[in-house]
C-alpha positions in Angstrom: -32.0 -24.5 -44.5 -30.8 -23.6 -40.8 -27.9 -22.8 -39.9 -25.4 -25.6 -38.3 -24.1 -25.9 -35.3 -21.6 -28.6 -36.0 -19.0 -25.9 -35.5 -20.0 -24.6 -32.5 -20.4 -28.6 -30.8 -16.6 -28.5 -31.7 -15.5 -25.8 -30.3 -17.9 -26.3 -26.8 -15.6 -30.2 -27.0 -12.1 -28.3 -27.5 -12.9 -25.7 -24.4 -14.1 -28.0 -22.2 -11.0 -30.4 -22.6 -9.1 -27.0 -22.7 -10.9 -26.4 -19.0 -10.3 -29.8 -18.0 -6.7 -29.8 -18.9 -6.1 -26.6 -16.8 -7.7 -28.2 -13.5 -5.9 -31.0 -14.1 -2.5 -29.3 -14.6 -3.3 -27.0 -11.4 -2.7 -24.0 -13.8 -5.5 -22.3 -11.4 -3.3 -20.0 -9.2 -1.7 -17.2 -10.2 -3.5 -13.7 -11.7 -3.1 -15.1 -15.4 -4.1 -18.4 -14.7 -7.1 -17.3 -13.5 -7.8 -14.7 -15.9 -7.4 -18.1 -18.8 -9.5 -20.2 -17.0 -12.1 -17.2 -17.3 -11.6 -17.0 -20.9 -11.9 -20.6 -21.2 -15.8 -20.4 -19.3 -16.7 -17.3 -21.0 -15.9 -18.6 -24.6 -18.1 -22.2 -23.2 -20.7 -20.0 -21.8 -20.9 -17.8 -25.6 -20.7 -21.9 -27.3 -23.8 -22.8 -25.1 -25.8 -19.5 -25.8 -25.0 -19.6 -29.1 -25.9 -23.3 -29.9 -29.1 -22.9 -27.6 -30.2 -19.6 -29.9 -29.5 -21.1 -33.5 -31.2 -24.3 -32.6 -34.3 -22.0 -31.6 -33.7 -20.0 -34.8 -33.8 -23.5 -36.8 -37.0 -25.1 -35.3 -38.4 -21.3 -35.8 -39.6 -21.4 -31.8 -42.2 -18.8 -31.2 -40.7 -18.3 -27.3 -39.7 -14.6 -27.7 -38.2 -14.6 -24.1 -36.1 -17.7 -24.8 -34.8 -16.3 -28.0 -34.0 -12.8 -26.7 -31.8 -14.3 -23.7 -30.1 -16.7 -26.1 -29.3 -14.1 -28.0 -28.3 -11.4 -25.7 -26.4 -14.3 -23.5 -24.4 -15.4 -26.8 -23.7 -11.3 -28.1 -22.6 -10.5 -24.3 -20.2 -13.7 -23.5 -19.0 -13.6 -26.6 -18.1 -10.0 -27.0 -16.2 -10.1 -23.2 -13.9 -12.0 -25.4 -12.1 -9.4 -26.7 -11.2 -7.0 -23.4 -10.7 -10.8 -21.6 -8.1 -11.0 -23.9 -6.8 -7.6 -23.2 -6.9 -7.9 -19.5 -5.2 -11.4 -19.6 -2.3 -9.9 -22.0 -1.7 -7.1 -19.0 -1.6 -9.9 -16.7 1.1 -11.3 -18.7 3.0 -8.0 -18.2 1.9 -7.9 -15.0 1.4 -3.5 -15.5 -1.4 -3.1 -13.2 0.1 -1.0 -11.0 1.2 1.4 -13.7 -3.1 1.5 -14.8 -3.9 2.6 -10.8 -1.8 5.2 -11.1 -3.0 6.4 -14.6 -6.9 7.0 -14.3 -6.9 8.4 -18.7 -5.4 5.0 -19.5 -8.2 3.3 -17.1 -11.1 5.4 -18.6 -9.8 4.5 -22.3 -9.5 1.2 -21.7 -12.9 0.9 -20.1 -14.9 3.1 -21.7 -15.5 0.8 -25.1 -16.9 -1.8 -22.9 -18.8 0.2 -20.8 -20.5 2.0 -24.2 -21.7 -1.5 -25.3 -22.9 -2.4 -21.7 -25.1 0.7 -22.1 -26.2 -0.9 -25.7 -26.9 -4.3 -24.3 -29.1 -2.4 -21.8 -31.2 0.0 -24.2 -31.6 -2.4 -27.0 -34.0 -4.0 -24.3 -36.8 -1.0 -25.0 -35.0 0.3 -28.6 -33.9 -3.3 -30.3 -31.4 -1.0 -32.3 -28.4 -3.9 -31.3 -30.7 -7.0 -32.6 -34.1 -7.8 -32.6 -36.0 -11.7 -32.5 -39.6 -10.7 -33.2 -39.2 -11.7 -37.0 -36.7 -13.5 -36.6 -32.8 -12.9 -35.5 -31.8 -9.7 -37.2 -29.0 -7.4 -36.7 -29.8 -3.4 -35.9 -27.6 -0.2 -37.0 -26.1 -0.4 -33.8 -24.6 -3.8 -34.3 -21.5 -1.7 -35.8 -21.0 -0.9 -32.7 -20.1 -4.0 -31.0 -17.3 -5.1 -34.5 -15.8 -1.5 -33.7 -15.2 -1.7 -29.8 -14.0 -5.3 -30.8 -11.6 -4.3 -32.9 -10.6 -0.9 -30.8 -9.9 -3.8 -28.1 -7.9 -5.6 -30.8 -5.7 -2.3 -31.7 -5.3 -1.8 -27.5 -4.2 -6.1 -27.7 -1.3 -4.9 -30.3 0.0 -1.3 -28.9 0.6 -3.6 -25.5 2.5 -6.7 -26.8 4.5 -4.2 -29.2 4.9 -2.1 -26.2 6.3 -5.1 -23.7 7.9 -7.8 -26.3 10.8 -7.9 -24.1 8.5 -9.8 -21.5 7.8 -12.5 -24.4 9.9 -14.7 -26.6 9.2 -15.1 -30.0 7.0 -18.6 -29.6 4.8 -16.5 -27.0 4.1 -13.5 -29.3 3.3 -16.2 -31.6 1.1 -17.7 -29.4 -0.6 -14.6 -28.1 -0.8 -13.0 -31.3 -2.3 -15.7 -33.0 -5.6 -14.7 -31.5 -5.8 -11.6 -33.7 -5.9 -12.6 -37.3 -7.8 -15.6 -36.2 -10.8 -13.5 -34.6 -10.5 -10.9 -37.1 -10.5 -13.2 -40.0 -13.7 -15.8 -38.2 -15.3 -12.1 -37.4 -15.4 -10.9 -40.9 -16.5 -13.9 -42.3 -18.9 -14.5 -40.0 -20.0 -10.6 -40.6 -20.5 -10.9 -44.1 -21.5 -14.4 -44.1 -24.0 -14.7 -41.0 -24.6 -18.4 -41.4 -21.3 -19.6 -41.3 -20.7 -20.6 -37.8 -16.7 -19.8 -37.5 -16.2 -17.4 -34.4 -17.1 -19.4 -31.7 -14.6 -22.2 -33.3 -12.0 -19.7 -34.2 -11.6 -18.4 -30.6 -11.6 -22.0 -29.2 -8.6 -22.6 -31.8 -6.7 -19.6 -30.2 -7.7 -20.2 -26.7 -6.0 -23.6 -28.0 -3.1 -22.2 -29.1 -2.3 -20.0 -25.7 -2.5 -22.8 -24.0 0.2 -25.2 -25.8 2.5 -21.8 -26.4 1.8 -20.0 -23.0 -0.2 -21.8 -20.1 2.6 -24.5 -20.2 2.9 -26.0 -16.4 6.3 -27.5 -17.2 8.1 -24.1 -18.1 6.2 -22.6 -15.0 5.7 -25.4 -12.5 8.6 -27.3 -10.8 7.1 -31.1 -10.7 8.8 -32.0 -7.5 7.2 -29.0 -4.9 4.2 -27.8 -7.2 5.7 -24.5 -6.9 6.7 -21.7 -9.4 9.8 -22.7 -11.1 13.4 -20.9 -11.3 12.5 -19.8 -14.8 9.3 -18.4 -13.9 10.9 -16.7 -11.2 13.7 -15.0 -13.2 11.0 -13.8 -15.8 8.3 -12.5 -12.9 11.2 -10.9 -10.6 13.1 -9.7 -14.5 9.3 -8.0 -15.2 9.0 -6.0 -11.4 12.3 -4.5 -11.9 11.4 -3.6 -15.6 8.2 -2.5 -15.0 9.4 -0.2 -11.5 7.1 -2.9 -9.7 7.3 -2.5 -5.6 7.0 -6.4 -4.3 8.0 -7.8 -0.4 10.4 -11.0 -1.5 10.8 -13.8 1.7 14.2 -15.1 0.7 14.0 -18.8 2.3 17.1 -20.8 1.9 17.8 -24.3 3.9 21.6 -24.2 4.3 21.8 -28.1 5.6 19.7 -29.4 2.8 23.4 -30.9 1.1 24.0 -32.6 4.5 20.6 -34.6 4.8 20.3 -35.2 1.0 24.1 -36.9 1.4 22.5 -38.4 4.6 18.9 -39.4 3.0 19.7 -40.1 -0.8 17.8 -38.3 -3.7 14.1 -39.8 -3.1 13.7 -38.6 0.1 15.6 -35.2 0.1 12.5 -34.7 -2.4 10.1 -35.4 0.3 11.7 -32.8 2.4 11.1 -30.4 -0.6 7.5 -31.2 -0.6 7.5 -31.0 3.5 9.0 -27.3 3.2 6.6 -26.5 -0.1 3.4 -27.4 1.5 4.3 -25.8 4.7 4.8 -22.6 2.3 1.4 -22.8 1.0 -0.4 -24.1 4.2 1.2 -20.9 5.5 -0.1 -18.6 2.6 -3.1 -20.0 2.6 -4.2 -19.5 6.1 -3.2 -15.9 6.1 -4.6 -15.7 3.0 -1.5 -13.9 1.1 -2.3 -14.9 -1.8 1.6 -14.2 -2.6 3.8 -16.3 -5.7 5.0 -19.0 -4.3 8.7 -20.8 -6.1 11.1 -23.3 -5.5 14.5 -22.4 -7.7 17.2 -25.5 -6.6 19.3 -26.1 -3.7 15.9 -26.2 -1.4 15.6 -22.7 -1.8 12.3 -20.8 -2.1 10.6 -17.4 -2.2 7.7 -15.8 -1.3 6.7 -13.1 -3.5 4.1 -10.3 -2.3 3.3 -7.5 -4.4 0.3 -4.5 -3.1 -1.4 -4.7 -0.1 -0.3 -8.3 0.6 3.4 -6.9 1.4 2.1 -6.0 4.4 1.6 -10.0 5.5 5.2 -10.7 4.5 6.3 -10.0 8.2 4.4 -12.2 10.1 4.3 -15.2 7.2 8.1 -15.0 7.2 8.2 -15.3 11.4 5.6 -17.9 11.3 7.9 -20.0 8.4 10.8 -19.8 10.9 8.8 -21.2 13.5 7.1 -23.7 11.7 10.2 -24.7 10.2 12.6 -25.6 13.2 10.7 -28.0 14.2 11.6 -31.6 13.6 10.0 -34.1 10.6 10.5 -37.4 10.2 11.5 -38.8 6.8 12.2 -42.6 6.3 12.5 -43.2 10.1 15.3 -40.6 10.3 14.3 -37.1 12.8 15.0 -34.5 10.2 15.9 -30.8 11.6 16.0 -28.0 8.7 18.1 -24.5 9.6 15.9 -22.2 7.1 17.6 -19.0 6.8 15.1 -16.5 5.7 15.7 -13.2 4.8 12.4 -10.1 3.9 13.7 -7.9 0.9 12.0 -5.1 -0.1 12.5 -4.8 -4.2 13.6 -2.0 -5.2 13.7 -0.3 -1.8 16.2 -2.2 -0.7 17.6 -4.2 -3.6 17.5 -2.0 -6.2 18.2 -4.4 -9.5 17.4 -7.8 -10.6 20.9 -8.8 -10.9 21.8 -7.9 -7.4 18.7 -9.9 -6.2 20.0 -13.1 -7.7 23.7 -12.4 -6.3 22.4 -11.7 -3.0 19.7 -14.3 -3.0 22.3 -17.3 -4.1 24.4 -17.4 -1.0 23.3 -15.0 2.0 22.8 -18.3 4.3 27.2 -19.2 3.4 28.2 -15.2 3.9 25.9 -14.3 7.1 26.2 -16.7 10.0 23.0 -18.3 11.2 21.0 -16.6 13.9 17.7 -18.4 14.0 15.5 -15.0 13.4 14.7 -13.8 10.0 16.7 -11.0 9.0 15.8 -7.8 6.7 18.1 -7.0 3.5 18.7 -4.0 4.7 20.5 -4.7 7.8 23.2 -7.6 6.2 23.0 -6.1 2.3 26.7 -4.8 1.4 26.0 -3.4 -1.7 29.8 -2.6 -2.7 30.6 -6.4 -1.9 27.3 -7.5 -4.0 28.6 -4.7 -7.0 31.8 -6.6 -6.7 30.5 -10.1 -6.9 28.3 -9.0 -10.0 31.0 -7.3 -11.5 33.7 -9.5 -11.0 34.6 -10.5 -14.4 35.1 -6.9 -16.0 36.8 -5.8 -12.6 39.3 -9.0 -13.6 39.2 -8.3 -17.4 40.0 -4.3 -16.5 42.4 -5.0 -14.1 44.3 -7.5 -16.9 44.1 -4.8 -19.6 45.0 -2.1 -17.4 48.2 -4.2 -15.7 46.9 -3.1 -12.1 47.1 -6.3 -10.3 49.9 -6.3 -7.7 52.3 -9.4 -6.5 52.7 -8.9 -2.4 54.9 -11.3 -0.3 54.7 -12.7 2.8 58.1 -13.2 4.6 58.8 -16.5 5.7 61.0 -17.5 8.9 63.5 -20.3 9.2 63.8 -21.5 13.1 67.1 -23.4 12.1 68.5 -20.2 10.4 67.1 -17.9 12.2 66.3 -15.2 9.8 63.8 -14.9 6.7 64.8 -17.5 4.1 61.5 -17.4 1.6 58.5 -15.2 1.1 54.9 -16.7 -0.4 54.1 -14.8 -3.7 50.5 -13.4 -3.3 47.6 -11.4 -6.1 46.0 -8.5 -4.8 44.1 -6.0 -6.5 42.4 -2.9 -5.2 40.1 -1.7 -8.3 39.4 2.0 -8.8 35.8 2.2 -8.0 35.5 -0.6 -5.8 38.6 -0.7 -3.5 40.4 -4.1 -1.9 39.1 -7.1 -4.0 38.9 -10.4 -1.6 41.4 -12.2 -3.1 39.1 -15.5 -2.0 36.6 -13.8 -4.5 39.2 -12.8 -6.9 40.2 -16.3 -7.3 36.9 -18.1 -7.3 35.5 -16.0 -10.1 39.2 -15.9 -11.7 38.7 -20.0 -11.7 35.3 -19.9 -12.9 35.8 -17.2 -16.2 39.5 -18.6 -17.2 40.9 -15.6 -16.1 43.2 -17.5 -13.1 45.4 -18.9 -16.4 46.6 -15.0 -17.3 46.6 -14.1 -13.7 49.0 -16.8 -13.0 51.2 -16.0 -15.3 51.2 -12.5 -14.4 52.1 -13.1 -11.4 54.8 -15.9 -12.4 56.6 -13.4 -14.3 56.8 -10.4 -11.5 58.0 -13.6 -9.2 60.6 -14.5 -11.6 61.3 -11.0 -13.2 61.9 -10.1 -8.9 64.3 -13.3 -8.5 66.7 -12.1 -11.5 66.8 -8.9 -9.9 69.6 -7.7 -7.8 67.7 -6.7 -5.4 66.7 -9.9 -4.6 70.5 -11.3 -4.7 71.0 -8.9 -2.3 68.2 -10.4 0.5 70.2 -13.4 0.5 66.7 -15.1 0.3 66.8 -18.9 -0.8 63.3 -18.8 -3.1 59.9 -17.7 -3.6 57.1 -19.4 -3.5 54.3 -19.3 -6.0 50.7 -21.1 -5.4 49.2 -23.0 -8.6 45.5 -23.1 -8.5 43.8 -25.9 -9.0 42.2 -24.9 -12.7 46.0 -24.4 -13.5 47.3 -27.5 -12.5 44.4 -29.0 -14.6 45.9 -27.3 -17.5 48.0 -28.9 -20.2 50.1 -25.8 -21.1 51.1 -25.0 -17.4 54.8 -26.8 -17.3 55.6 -24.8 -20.8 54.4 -21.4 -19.6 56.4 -22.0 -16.6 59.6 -23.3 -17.8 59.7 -20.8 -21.2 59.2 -17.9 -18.5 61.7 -19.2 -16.4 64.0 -19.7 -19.8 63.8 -16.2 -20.3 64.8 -14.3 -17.0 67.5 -17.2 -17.3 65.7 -18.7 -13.3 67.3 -21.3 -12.1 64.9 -24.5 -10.4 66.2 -24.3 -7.1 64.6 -20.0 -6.6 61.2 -21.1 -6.9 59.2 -23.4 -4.8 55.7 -24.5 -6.8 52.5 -24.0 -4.2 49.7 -26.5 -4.1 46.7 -27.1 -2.1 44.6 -30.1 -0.8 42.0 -29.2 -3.2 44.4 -29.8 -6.2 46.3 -32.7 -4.1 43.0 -34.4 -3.9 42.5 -34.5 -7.4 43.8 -37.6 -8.9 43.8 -36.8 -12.5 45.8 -37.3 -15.3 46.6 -34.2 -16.8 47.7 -32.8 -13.3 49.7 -35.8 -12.5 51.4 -35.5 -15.9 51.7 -31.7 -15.0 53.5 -32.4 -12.0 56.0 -34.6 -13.3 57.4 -32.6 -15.9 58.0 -30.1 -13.9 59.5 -32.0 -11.5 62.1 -33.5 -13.6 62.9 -29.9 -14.6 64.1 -29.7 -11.4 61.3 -27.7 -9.4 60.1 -28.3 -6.3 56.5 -28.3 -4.8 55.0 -27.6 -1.1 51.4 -28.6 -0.3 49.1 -25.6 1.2 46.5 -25.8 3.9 47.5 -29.4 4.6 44.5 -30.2 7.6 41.5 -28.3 5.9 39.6 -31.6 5.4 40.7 -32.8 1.7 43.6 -34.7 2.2 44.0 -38.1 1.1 46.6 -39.1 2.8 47.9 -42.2 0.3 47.3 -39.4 -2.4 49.6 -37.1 -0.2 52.4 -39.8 0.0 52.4 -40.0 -4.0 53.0 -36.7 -4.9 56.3 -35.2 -5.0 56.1 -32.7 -2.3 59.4 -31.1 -0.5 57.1 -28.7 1.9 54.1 -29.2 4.1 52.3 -26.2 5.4 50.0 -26.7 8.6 46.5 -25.0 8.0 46.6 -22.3 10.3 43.4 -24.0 12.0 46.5 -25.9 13.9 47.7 -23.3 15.3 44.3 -21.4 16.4 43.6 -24.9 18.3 47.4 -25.6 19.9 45.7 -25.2 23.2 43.3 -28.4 22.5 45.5 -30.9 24.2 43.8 -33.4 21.6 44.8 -31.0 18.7 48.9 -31.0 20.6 49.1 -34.7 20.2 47.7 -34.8 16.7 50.3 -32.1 16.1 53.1 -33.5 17.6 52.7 -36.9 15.7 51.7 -35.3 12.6 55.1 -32.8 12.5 57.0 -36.4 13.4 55.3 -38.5 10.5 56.3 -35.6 8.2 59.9 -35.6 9.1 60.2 -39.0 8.8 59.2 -38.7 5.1 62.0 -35.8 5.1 59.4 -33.3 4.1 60.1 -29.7 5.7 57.4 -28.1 7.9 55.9 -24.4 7.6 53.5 -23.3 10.2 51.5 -20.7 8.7 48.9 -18.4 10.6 51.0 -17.6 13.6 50.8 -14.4 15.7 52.0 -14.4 19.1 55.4 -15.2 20.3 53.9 -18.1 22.6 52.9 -19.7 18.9 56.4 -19.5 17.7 58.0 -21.0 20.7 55.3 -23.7 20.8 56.0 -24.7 17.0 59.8 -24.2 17.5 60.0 -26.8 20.5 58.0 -28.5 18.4 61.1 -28.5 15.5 59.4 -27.4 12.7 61.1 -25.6 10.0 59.7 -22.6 9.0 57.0 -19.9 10.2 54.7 -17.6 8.3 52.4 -15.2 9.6 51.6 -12.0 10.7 53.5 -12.3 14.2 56.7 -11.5 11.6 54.5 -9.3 8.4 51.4 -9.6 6.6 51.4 -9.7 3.1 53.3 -6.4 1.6 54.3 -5.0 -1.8 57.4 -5.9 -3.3 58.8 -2.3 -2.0 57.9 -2.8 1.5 59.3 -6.4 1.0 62.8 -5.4 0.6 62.9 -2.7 2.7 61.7 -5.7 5.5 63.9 -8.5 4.6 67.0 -5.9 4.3 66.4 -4.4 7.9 65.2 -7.8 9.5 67.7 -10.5 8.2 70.5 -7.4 9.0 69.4 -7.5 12.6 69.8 -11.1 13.3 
């Protein structure tokens, strides 16, 4: 009885959906994608030969030719199974840099396969490998061929033990299933010679890659075609780890909010595909074969790595060209403003974290020029170090008690002296120096950390008031700004008034500072905020009235005492549009007996411009900047003496 082929019938079916699948999922770029799809036709190519030679075994065919091809084509295909696998698990590591530069590591890698190559070839004249003359039998040599196979299985294991950081555990899984499964269908298949398993077995783990590996949805965004976020994390996470030079073209499209408020959802996508394609028309035509991805926010990068870096130039300059121009989506004239900056990794961005950082937001911190730019030239890597760091530089700074209240002095026209100062954080960290305090506060807002700053910086304020120092200025109160992640919180009005309870601080010292951010947020738990403390007797001035936030009906319902103008009045006093908004704006204020502070001011012409203009109070660094409590005194002593 022959042997059957049923087996091998159902493996050539599984492949060949397998291959199908791929094409059909574009899983065809990329280095591993390619190297699986070679797996896929090798393995079809060792199913055909080996279906072709046991049927010709079976019907006992006399064609000696026909059987030694079928034969030698099955052996062959069959046995590049094993270093395919190995060259597609470096692929997944993407190391091959690190094998150029180590010829011992190439020679040992090769040398297996080239040893059976030079089998293949003699057992031609010596039929030591296999012979067909009487039959298909196996020759001393055939040892060979299980050994190399399984020194190619030992290589598989010393690299995925070596880089299981680049894999989760369902992708070892996945990967390493192909082990005990060929070892196990190779054994049996040893021993036993008529049962047909191998073939099958290595279509059940090319089977099993597939679902746990080539996956298009964890690699493939379905909106551009294009490499997703993830994949780019993991690729750009693997180059640092594996000291991997690559040529990165950042390209973000700042105004891509802007038309997707202006186009809707559906066709904010087309422009997506519009930019994507123009990618890899672009790639394609200078044949850069680079790694193309689309992470959110219509931003994309282009990813070179060897010679290709070389391309990244002229790709990048032919991107912003390409770019500018205007496409038309739904009837509407769409014009993109692609900022696109060339990084060379690690050269010039020397970490993966760094990368990302830098890579989020370079088109909000560097204005918009029209070229493409170079890392190198707008990278700050202290201001990147503090923008990755800037939780433990908070969380060191609250252990270590080294944040610092300043005050700003503010000016009374009426009076004519300093009546008030703005409470303000500041921190200047040992290894990095002045923190932003626009950063500070942000990342504060963001970690939870602005709730212990703020009352930090409540409890200088208040510990400075009950001072008698502070009697001594004569000033009126202080003013402290709420954030609006404060405001938001339930516990605020307790933490204030318990604080205030115990440096014994009356209402009437402190003035409660809001902005339009918070004033534009109608919800409950601030409103409720608000008017607890309120009927505790505190009062509260609204910050940076004019930015763009306000609404105005919202303004009108909170219980505000001060107004201060966004300083953006007074850099645009000059704008005889801008001095009748002003002039109406001051009078609708003081008819709702709200007091006025202009803040931003520098020149004298600003402060007799705002004074005719009777508003109430002036703040800015025409009088002080913000200063430590020290320097504070000193000033409000010396000044409010003088006048």
């Amino acid at each position: 009885m022959g042997k059957s082929i049923s087996l091998d019938i159902a493996a050539l079916i599984l492949l060949a959906i397998l291959l199908v699948s791929c094409i059909l999922r574009k899983m065809t770029s990329g280095t591993s994608n390619r190297i699986f799809l070679l797996i896929i036709i090798t393995a079809m190519t060792a199913t055909v030969f080996d279906i072709t030679a046991v049927s010709l075994d079976n019907a006992h065919s006399s064609n000696m030719p026909a059987l030694y091809v079928a034969h030698l084509g099955y052996l062959l295909t069959h046995y590049m199974s094993a270093p395919l696998h190995l060259i597609f698990v470096i692929s997944l590591t993407d190391t091959w840099h690190k094998l150029r530069k180590n010829p011992i590591l190439q020679i040992i890698l090769v040398l297996p396969l080239a040893v059976m190559l030079v089998i293949f070839v003699a057992n031609i004249g010596n039929k030591m490998l296999f012979s067909v003359e009487n039959g298909y039998t196996r020759g001393p040599w055939f040892v060979f061929m299980y050994a190399t196979t399984i020194l190619y299985i030992f290589f598989d294991i010393v690299y995925i033990v070596l880089y299981r950081n680049f894999f989760s555990w369902e992708k070892m899984i996945a990967i390493g299933a192909v082990i005990p499964i060929g070892v196990a269908a190779m054994f049996i298949q040893m021993f036993i010679p008529s049962a047909l398993l191998e073939m099958f077995g290595g279509a059940i783990s090319t089977l099993i890659i597939s679902i746990g590996i080539q996956r298009p949805e964890d690699q493939i965004d379905s909106f551009t075609r294009l490499g997703k976020f993830s994949a780019y994390v993991h690729d750009m996470k693997r180059t640092y780890y594996n000291h991997k030079h690559v040529t990165v073209i950042m390209l973000n499209i700042s105004n891509f909010p802007t038309i997707q408020a202006m186009l809707g959802f559906d066709y904010a996508t087309e422009v997506l595909k519009v930019v994507a394609d123009k990618i890899r028309e672009i790639d394609r035509r200078m044949r850069g074969s680079a790694d193309l991805y689309y992470l959110d926010n219509c931003r994309f990068r282009v990813v070179f790595s060897g010679a290709n870096q070389e391309k990244a130039d002229r790709i990048a300059s032919m991107l912003n060209h390409d770019l500018k121009h205007k496409t038309i989506i739904n009837g509407f004239e769409v014009t993109l403003s692609p900022h696109i900056v060339i990084a060379s990794c690690p050269d010039e961005i020397g970490d993966f974290k760094t990368l990302m950082s830098f890579g989020a937001d370079f088109h909000k911190r560097h204005h918009y020029t029209g070229q493409v730019m170079r890392a190198g030239e707008i990278y700050n890597k202290n201001q990147l170090d503090i923008h990755n760091n800037i939780d433990a530089i908070i969380d060191r700074a609250l252990e270590n008690q080294s944040f610092q209240v300043y005050y700003q002095p503010i000016y009374s026209i009426p009076e004519g002296r300093f009546v008030s100062a703005e409470a303000l954080i500041r921190l200047i960290d040992p290894q990095h120096g002045f923190i932003s305090p626009e950063l500070l506060i942000t990342a504060a807002e963001q970690s939870g950390a602005i709730h212990k700053i703020g009352e930090f910086v409540f409890k200088k304020v208040c510990q400075f008031i009950a001072s008698d120092e502070f009697d001594k200025l004569g000033l009126s109160y202080i003013e402290v700004n709420l954030s609006v992640a404060q405001m938001m919180n339930g516990d605020l009005p307790e933490m204030i008034l318990s604080v205030m309870d115990e440096y014994n601080i009356t209402p009437d010292k402190l003035n409660l500072e809001i902005t339009e951010t918070a004033a534009a947020e109608d919800q409950k738990v601030m409103t409720e905020n608000l008017e607890k403390l309120v009927r505790a007797g505190l009062s509260f001035s609204l910050d940076d009235y004019g930015t763009g936030y306000s609404n105005i009906k919202r303004v009108i319902q909170l219980p505000l005492k001060i107004i201060k103008l966004d300083k953006s009045f007074v850099n645009e006093n000059e704008n005889p549009k801008m001095w009748i908004f002003l002039k109406n704006t001051v009078k609708m204020l003081k008819d709702m007996n709200m007091e006025i502070v202009v803040e931003g001011v520098e020149t004298q012409e600003m402060l007799d411009a705002f004074s005719d203009l009777q508003c109430d109070f002036i703040q800015g660094y025409f009088f002080s900047k913000p200063i430590p409590k020290k320097d504070f005194v000193a000033f409000i002593a010396n000044a409010n003496k003088a006048s």
